[in-house]
C-alpha positions in Angstrom: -15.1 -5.4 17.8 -11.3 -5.9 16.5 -9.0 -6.0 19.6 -6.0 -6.1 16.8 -3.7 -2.9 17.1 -2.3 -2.1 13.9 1.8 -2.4 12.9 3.2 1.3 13.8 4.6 2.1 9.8 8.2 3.1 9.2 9.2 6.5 9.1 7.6 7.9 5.5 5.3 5.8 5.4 1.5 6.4 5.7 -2.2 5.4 5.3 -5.1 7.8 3.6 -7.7 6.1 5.0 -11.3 6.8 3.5 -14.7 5.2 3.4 -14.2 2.1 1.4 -10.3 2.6 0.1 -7.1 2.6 2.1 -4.3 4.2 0.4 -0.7 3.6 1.3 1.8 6.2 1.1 5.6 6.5 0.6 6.7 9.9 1.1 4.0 11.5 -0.3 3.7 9.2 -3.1 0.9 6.6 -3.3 2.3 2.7 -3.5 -1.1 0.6 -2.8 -4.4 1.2 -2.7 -7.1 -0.9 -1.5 -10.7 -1.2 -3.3 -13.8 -2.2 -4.1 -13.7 -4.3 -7.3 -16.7 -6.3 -8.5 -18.1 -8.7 -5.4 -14.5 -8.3 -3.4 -11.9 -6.0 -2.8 -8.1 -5.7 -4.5 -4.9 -4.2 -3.5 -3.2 -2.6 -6.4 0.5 -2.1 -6.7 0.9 1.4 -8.1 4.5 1.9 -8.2 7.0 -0.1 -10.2 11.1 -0.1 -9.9 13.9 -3.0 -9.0 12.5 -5.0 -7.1 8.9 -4.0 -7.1 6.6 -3.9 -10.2 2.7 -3.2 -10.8 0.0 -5.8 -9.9 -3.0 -6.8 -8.1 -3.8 -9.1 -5.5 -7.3 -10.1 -4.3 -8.0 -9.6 -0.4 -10.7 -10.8 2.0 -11.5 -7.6 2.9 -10.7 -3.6 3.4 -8.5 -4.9 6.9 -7.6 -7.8 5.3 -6.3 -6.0 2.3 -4.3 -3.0 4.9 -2.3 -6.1 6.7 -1.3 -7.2 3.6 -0.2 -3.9 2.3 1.7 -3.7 5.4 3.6 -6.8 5.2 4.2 -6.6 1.5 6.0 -2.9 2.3 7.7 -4.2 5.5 9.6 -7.0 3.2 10.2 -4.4 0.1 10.4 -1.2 2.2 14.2 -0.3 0.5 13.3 -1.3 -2.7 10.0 1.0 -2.5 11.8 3.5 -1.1 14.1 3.5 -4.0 11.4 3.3 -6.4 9.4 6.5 -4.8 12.9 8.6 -5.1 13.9 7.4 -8.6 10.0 8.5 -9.8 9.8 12.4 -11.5 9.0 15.1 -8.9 5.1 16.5 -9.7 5.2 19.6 -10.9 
């Protein structure tokens, strides 16, 4: 059993956790999600701007892959704030 308590997130942002993915979210809009892929698990960048662009990373694991998430978005949290804003409303 993890005794680990997880990082409280900044204000607009937020995890949709399911079954086997973790998405995290920037007012309302997705920025990383966390997967399945193949024999292991990936994070994958989904948003792209100054000072943040598209990728993947490969994580231990489902937890392992939400702490990174987190402290990926703690040390780019303007720039993905930025990012989220400058993207076209969904209509």
């Amino acid at each position: 059993m993890s005794t680990r308590t997880p990082t409280p997130l900044p204000e607009g942002f937020s995890w949709d956790v399911g079954d086997r993915h973790r998405t995290l979210i920037c007012h309302g809009h997705p920025i990383v999600q966390i997967g399945p892929e193949r024999q292991g698990w990936i994070a994958k960048i989904l948003v792209s701007g100054k000072g943040v662009r598209q990728d993947q990373v490969a994580v231990r694991s489902l937890d392992a892959g939400a702490g990174w998430a987190t402290r990926w978005m703690l040390e780019r949290q303007s720039a993905l704030i930025r990012a989220v804003s400058e993207q076209a409303p969904n209509a």
